[in-house]
C-alpha positions, -999 to 999 in steps of 0.1 A, spaced: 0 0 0 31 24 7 37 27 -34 2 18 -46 10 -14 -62 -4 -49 -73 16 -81 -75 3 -111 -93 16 -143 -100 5 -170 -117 -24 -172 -145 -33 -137 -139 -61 -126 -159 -68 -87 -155 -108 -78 -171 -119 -41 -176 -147 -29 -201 -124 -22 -227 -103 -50 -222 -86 -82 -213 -51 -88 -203 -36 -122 -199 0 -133 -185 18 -148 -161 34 -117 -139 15 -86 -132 27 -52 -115 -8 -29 -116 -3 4 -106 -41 20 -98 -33 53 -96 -19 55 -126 -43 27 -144 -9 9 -153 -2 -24 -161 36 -40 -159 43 -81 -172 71 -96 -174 62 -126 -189 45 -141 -219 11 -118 -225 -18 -112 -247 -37 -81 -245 -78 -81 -256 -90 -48 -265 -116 -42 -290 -109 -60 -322 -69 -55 -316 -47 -87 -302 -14 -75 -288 12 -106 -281 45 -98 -258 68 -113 -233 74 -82 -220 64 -45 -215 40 -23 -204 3 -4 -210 -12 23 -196 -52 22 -200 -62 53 -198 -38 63 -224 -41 35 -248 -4 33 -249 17 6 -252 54 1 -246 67 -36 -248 98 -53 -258 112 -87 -262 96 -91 -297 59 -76 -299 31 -80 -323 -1 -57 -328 -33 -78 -349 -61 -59 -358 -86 -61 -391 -66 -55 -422 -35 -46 -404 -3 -66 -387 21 -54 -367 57 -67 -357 91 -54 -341 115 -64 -314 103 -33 -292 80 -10 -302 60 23 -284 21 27 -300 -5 42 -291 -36 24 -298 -62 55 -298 -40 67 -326 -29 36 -343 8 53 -343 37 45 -331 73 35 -332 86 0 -340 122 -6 -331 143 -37 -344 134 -65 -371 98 -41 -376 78 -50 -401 39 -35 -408 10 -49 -433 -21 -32 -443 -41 -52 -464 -61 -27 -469 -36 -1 -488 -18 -30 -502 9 -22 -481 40 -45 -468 70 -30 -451 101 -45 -432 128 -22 -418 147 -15 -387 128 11 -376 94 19 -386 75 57 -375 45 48 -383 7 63 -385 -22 45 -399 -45 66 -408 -37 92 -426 -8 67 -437 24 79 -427 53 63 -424 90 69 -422 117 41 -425 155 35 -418 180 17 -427 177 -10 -450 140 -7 -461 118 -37 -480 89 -23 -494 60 -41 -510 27 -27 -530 0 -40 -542 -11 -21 -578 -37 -26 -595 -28 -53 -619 10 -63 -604 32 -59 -573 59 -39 -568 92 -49 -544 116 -22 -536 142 -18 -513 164 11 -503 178 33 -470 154 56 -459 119 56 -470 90 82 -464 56 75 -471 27 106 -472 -10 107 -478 -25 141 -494 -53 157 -486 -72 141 -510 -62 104 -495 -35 100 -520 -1 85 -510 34 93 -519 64 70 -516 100 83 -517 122 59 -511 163 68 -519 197 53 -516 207 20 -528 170 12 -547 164 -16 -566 128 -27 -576 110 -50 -594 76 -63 -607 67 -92 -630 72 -71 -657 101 -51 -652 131 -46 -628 157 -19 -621 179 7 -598 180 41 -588 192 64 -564 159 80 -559 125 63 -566 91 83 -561 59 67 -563 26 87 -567 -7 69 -560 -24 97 -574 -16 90 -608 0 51 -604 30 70 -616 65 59 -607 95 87 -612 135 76 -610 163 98 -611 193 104 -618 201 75 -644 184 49 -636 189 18 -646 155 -6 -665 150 -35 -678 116 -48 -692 114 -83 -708 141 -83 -737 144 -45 -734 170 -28 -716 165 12 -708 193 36 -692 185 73 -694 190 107 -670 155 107 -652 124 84 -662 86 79 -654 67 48 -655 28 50 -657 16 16 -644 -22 22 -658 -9 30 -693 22 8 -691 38 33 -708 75 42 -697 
């Protein structure tokens, strides 16, 4: 009672409202609604599974911190990174370490080690190497790079610049540039400076180039 704290040991089972929290070894701080495991968990709340050996969440907040290789599950969306902080009112966060995040429901696969992420509006920035994966409309297209930034428009739009060491490739055509921009807006993809193309039997150098995916027309 002197510092306001709950131990728990042993099948601990913690059940609010809005959620329920399962693990092994439980610190619960009331004052503060916080919650502290140290061994393997799984976190309830709404539609969203969160998986854990290790970490903490404050309910009030909605924010998680965790560690020891964490994964967030929701609808249409998959999160994974050794540690990560997120906060799950804003679906936003920080992934630390081996991250990875994939959003069925913009097509959207990336693996990097270290992730800023938002999901809506999308929002992403990326370090160091990156993998990137997008679903288009009638193909996919795999990139990787070292630093990639991802923006949505006003409109809903997304922009991907990814830069550094890029290579990328589809089932119809493959390639490297230093810089590689990809507008959603118009399924446009822009490389620069000399990039590097090749396309079945066709090879393609020049000093800047765009590829319209719609139009396949390069």
């Amino acid at each position: 009672t002197e510092i306001d704290v709950v131990n728990l040991k042993g099948e601990v089972v913690a059940i609010d409202s809005a959620y329920s929290l399962y693990t092994d070894t439980l610190l619960y701080y009331p004052a503060e609604d916080l919650y502290r495991f140290v061994g393997p968990s799984t976190l309830l709340r709404d539609s969203t599974t969160i998986v854990c050996k290790q970490g903490e969440y404050n309910s009030e907040k909605a924010q998680l911190n965790l560690s020891k290789r964490a994964t967030i599950s929701s609808p249409g969306s998959f999160i994974r990174s050794d540690s990560l902080s997120y906060n799950l009112k804003g679906e936003s966060g920080q992934l630390f370490g081996r991250a990875l995040v994939a959003d069925s429901a913009e097509g959207l696969v990336l693996e990097s080690a270290f992730i800023d992420y938002v999901r809506e509006p999308n929002f992403v920035d990326a370090f160091s190497p990156v993998y990137y994966r997008q679903r288009l409309d009638s193909d996919t297209l795999y990139a990787s790079g070292d630093t990639l930034y991802l923006r949505t428009d006003t409109s809903g739009f997304r922009t991907v610049h990814l830069r550094d060491s890029t290579k990328f490739f589809s089932d119809n055509f493959q390639g490297r540039s230093t810089y590689f921009n990809y507008e959603e807006r118009y399924d446009a993809l822009t490389l620069f400076p000399k990039p590097l193309m090749w396309s079945k039997k066709s090879q393609f150098a020049c000093d800047s180039a765009i590829l319209t995916f719609e139009e396949d027309i390069l």
